[in-house]
N, C-alpha and C positions, 0 to 999 in steps of 0.2 A: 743328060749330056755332059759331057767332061771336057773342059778345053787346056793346052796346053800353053803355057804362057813361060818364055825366057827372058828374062830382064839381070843388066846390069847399071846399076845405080853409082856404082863407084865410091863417091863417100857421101849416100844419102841415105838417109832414113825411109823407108817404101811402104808403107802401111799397104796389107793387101788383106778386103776381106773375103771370106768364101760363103758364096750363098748356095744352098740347097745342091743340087747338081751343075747349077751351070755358076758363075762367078760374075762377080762386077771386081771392080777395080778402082783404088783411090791413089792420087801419089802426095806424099807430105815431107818433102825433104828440106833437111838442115846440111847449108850446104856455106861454108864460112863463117858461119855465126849468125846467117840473116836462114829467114825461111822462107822454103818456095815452091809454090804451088804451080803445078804444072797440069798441063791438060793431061786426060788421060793417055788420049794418042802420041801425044810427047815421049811418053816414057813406058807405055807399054805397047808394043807391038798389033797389031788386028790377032785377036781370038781366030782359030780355027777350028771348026768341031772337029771331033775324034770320033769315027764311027765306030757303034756298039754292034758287035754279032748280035744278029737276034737269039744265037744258042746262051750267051753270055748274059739273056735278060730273062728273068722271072714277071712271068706274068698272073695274076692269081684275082678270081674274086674275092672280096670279102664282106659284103650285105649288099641290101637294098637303101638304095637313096632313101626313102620312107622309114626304115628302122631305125635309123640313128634321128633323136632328137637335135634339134640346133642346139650347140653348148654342150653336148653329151659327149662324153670322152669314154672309148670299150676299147676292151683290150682281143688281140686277137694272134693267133699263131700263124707263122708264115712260113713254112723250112723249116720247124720246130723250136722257130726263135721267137720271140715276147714283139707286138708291131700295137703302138699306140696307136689311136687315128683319133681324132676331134671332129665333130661339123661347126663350122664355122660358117654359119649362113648361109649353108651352101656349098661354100667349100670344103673340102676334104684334103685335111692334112696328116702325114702319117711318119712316125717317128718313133726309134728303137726302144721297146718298152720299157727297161727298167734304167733304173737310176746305176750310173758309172759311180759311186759316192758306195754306197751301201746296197745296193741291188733293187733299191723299191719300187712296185711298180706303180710305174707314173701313171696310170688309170685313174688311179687313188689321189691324182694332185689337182690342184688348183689353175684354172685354163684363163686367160686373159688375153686378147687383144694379141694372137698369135705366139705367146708365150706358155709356158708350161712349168710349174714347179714340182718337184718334188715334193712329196707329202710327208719325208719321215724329219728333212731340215732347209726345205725352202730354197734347194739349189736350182737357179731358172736358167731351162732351153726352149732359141728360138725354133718353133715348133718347123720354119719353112728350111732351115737351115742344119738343125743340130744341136749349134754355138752353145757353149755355156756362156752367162753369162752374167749369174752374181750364183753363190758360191755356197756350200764349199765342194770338195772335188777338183781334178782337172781336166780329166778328159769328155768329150763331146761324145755327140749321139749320132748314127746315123741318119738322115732324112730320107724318107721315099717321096717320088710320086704316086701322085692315084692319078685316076680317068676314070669318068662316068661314060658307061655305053648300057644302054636300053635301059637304063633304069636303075643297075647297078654301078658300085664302088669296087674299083680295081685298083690293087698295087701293084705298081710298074719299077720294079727294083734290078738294081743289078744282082748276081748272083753271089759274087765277094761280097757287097754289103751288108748278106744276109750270113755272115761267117763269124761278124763278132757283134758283139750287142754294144759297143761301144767303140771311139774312135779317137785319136790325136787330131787337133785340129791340122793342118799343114803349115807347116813353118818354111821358112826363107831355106834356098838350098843352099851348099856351102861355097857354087862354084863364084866365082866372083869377091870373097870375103875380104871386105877395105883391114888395110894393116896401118893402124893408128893408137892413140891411149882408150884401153876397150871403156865402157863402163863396167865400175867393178860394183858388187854384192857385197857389202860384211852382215854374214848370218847365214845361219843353212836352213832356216825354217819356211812354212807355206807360204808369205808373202814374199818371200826371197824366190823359192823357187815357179813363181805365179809370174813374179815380172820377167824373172829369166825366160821361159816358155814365150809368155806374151810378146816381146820384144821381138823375138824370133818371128812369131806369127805374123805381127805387125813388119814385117818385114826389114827389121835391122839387121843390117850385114857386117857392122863393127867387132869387136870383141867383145864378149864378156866372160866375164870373171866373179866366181861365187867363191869368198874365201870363209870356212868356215871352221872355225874351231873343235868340230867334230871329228871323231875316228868313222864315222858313217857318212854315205851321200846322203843329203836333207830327207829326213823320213818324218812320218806324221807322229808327231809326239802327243796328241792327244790318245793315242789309242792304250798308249802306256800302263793308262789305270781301267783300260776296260778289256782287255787280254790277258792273261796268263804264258810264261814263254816267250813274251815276243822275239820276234827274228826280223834280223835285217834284211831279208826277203817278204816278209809280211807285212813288213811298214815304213821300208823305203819308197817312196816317191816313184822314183824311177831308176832304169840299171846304169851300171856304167857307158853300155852301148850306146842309150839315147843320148848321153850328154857328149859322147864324144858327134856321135852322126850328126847334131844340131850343132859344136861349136862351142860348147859354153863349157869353161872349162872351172871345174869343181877341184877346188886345193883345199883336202882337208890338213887337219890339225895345223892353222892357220887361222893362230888369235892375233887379232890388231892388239895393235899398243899403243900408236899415237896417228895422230892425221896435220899434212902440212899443206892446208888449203891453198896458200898460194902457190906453192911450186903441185897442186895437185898430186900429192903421195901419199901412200900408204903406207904406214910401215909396219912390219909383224913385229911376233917377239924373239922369233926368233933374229930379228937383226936385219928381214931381207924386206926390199921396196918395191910397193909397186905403185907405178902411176897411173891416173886415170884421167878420162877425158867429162865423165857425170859420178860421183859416189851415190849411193844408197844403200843408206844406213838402214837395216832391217837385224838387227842386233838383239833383241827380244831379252831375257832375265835369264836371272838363277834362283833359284828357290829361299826365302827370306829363312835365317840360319836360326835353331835355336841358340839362347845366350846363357841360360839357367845353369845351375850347376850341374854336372854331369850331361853335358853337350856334349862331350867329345867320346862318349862313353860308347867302344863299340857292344851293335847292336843299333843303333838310330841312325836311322835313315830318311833319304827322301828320294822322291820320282820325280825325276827330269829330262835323263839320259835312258839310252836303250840300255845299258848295260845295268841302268837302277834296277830296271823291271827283270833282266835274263837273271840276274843275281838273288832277287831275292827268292827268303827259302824262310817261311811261314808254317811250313806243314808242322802239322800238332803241336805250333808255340801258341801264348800266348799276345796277342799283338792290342799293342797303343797305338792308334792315333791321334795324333794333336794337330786340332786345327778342325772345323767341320766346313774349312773350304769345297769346292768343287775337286781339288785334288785328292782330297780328306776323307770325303763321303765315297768317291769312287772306289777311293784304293781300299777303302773298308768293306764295302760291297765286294770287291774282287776277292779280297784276299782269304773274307769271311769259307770261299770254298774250302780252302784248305789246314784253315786255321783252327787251334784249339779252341779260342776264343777271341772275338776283338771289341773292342771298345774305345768308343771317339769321346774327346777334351771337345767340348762345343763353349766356346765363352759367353754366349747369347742364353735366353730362352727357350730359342728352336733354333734349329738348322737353319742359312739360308734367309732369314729372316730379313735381312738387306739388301740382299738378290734375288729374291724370288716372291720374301712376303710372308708374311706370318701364317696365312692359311698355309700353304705351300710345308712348310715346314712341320707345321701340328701333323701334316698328313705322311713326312717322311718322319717322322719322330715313333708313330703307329707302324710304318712300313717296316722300322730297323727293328725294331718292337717284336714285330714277329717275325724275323728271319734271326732273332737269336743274337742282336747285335744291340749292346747297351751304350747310349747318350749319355756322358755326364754334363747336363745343360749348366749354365753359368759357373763353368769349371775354368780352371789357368794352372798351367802348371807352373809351380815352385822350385821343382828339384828332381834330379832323375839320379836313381843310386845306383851303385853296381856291385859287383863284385868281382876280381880277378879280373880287372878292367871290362869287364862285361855290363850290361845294363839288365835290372831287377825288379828295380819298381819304378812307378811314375808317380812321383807325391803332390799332389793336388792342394791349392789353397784349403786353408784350413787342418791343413797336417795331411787327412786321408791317403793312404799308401795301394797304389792299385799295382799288381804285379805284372810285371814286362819281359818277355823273353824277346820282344821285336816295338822298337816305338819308329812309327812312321809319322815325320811333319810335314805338314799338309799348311802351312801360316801366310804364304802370300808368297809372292816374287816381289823381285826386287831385281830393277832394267839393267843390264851390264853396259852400261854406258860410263863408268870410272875413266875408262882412256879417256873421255873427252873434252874433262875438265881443263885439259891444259891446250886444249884448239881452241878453235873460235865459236865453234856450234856453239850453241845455248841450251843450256840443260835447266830444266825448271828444280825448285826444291826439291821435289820427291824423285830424281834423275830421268825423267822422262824428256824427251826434246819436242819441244814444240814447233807444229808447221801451219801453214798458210792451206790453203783451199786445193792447193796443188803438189799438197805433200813437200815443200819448200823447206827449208831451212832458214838461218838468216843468212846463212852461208850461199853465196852464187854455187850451183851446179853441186851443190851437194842438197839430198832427200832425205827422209825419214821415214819407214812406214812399219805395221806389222806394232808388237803390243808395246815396243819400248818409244813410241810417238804419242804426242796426244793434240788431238787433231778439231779442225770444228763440227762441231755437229747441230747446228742450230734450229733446224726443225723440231728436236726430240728435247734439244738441253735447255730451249727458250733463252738462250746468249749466244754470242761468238765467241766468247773463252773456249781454249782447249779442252777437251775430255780425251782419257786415255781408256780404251777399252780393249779385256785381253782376250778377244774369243778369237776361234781357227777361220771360222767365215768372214769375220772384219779383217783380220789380217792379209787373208786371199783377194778381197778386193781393194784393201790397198796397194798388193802389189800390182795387179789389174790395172787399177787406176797408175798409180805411178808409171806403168810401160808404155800405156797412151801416150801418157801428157808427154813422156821422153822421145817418141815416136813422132813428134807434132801435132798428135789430137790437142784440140781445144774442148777440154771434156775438166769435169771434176766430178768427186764421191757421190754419186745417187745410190745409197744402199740403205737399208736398215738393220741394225745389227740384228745379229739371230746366234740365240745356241741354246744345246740342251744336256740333259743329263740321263745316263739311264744306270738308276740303282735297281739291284735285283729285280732286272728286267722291266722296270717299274719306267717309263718314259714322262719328262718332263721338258716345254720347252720353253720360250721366254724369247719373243718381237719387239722391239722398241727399245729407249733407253727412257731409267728415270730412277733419281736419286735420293725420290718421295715417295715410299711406296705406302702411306698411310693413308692416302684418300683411294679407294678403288670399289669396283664394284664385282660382287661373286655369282656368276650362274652355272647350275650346276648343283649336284650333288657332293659338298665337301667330306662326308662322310661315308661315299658307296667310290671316293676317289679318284673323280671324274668329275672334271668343272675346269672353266674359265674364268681367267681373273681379268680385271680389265682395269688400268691405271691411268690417273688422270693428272693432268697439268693443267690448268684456268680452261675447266670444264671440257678436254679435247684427251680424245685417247692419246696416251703416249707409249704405251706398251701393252703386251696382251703373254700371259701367264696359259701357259695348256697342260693342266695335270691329269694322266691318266692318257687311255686309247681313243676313249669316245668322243664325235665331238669337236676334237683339235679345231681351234681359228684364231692359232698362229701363224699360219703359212695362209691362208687366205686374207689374214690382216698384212702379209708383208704387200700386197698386190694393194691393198687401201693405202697403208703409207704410200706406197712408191708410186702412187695417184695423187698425194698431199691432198686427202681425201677426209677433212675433219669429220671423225665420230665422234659425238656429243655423251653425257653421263644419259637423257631421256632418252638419246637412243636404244642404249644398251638398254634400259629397263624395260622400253617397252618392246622390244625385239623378243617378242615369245619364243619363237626356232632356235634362236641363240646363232645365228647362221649369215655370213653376211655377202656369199656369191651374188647374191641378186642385185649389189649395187657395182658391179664388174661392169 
């Protein structure tokens, strides 16, 4: 059933969420600077159902109550579309089969307490609803009904639902939009474009404003080093169309320069001001620069921008890497297609060794091994030469001269937060700005979120110190989080961070945080490249390492975190299966 609801708010903030086919309703407005809660009859109208033609409904068996086990999740075809369904004691819930993210299909995921994760990076939808709702991705899922009659399970869909395998959630319409200081964006990346979206969902009818120093609307920069070609249609976010139909208006090539917190402004560089009523600062890095001799040397490169990736031109060179970062390791697996040769500067032992763990690493060091792709482990580079201002060779500690027709560095970011030295925010040593539980600032009404924040995490860090971490799925739900809390949820971060990597097809992933990775435990086959690693802080899992296809309980550990569900070290060892659904 679908009901139709008009509401005007005026200057209030409307949180509205959408459940399944039919909707409830919340209202949480900021309305002078005090908040106010209102009944729901106050501020939204009485629901009227919309009747459905019965031509307009799809009606379809799909088993027997008896065949599906309780907790058993099967995939099934509907229209010749992908339709998840679960038992859930009885109930039967059913939802668009594959993952809006990467296509997976959610059969293959992790089921919990009416939730549903993906299985390739742990992006959770409410199974009664759709909703996404930890990350990464943006778009939602269809929801069906079922109905049991004589025995069997029936999907009760409408006919358009069954058209795309994925959906927008619905956002606030435009008629009614309050004309005030919007809240502005500086950044164009996921968590920038996560809160913008959410905001809208949640029902803000203010302005917003995403200013972003880019030539593109916010696109997913992670894909960067795992494409060849990329296109601004392949890894933008979203078109020009959505953002004008939503309201939020996207000003590229539109770098800040400074901020004047008390008269709330913004200023560019180029000259021009804008004011705001909340900032949020989602500002993210720039690639940490080589300083050696022969930096400037064309020919060296880095991946940041779309235009790093459409530009570069590897075929039959020789290619450097330096750096056996995540940026480092990718761009060498990618590029390896079309390259004469490539070769990674690693300054450790193994790859990753501080991200992921020394097993982890001995096994990508064999993977690069045989795909023709040579590690110099405990290498640094000294000097990059050239000729005819070109670059040549890459000279390595201890003299060594490895030749270069392409050197890509891969050495860290570094947060573009320079403007902010001279405002009030607070920037830590390392320029990262630090926030409170609520994405805060020290700054009133101005936020931080996304990789240039570092924030609390204290389940995983064992302190309330800040941590800064720079993956696509944390930075998505902080900006999730931050459009809440702007919205007047009383909510704070319940996530666990998650991300992974995939060299020459090779999938690795990585749940928890922890910046000890010397005590753990391994099951699994480290040698057939399939195992689990399992990391511990005063004897309690704190992260969980999935190398290889078989197996994964990365994505079934995010469901034990997000339970604050201590696994012990005697657990792990004496858990034969390796498998931990059974305590969901």
């Amino acid at each position: 059933m679908n009901f139709a609801v008009a509401v005007d708010l005026s200057n209030a903030i409307a949180p509205v969420e959408a459940v399944c086919m039919y909707r409830t309703y919340r209202s949480s407005a900021t309305v002078g600077g005090s908040l106010l809660r209102a009944k729901m009859s106050d501020v939204f109208p009485p629901c009227r159902q919309m009747v459905t033609r019965p031509e307009d409904v799809h009606v379809e068996k799909l088993c027997g109550v008896e065949e599906m086990k309780n907790g058993e999740l099967r995939e099934f075809t509907v229209k010749e579309k992908p339709v998840v369904v679960v038992n859930d004691n009885g109930t039967f819930l059913a939802m668009g089969g594959r993952c809006p993210h990467f296509d997976a299909p959610m059969w293959w995921g992790t089921y919990a307490n009416g939730k549903l994760r993906c299985p390739y990076h742990g992006a959770c939808f409410d199974m009664r609803t759709g909703d996404i709702e930890d990350y990464p991705g943006l778009d939602c899922l269809p929801s069906f009904q079922t109905k049991i009659e004589n025995g069997d399970v029936y999907i009760v869909a409408k006919k358009d639902q069954l058209v795309d395998v994925k959906r927008v959630k619905p956002m606030v319409p435009p008629q009614g939009m309050v004309q005030r200081a919007p809240i502005v964006i500086v950044g164009g990346g996921p968590s920038s474009q996560v809160c913008a979206e959410v905001l809208r969902q949640e029902g803000f009818r203010g302005g917003i404003v995403i200013l972003s120093a880019e030539k593109y609307l916010p696109y997913d920069r992670v894909r960067l080093t795992k494409m060849l070609g990329a296109t601004p249609e392949a890894v933008c976010y979203r078109d020009e169309t959505f953002f004008k139909k939503h309201h939020i208006d996207v000003r590229l090539n539109s770098r800040v320069e400074g901020i004047d917190s008390e008269a709330k402004i913004v200023t560019l560089e180029n000259g021009a001001k804008v004011e705001y009523s909340k900032l949020v600062l989602a500002v993210g890095g720039q690639p940490r620069r080589l300083t050696v001799p022969g930096h400037d040397l064309k020919g060296v490169r880095y991946i940041r921008q779309l235009d790093d990736n459409r530009t570069m031109d590897v075929k039959g060179k020789k290619v450097v890497v330096v750096g056996a970062s995540f940026i480092g390791m990718e761009s060498a697996s990618l590029w390896r297609k079309e390259a004469a040769s490539v070769t990674v500067i690693c300054n450790d032992s193994v790859p990753f060794k501080r991200t992921l763990g020394e097993p982890v690493g001995r096994t990508i060091m064999k993977l690069f091994e045989a795909n023709d792709t040579k590690i110099e482990t405990n290498s640094s580079v000294e000097a990059l030469e050239g000729a005819d201002g070109t670059v040549t060779h890459v000279v390595l500690n201890g003299g060594r001269r490895i030749e270069a027709d392409v050197v890509i560095a891969g050495i860290g970011m570094v947060p573009s937060t320079g403007f902010l030295r001279k405002s009030c925010v607070t920037v830590d040593q390392r320029g990262f700005i630090p926030v409170d539980d609520g994405f805060q600032t020290n700054v009133t009404d101005v936020f931080a979120i996304g990789d240039a924040c570092a924030f609390p995490l204290p389940y995983f860090a064992g302190h309330a110190a800040p941590v800064n971490i720079q993956h696509y799925q944390m930075a998505e739900m902080h900006g999730r989080t931050a459009a809440l809390i702007l919205a007047g949820r009383k909510t704070r971060l319940h996530s666990t961070p998650f991300f992974w990597t995939l060299l020459f097809d090779y999938p690795v992933r990585f749940a928890g945080y922890s910046v000890d990775l010397s005590d753990y435990v391994l099951r699994g086959d480290e040698n057939s490249g399939d195992y689990n690693l399992y990391y511990f802080r005063e004897n309690k899992v704190v992260a969980v390492v999935s190398a290889g296809r078989e197996n994964s309980q990365t994505v079934p550990f995010l469901e034990l975190f997000h339970k604050r569900l201590p696994i012990t070290r005697a657990q792990v060892e004496q858990n034969e299966s390796d498998t931990w659904r059974h305590l969901f």
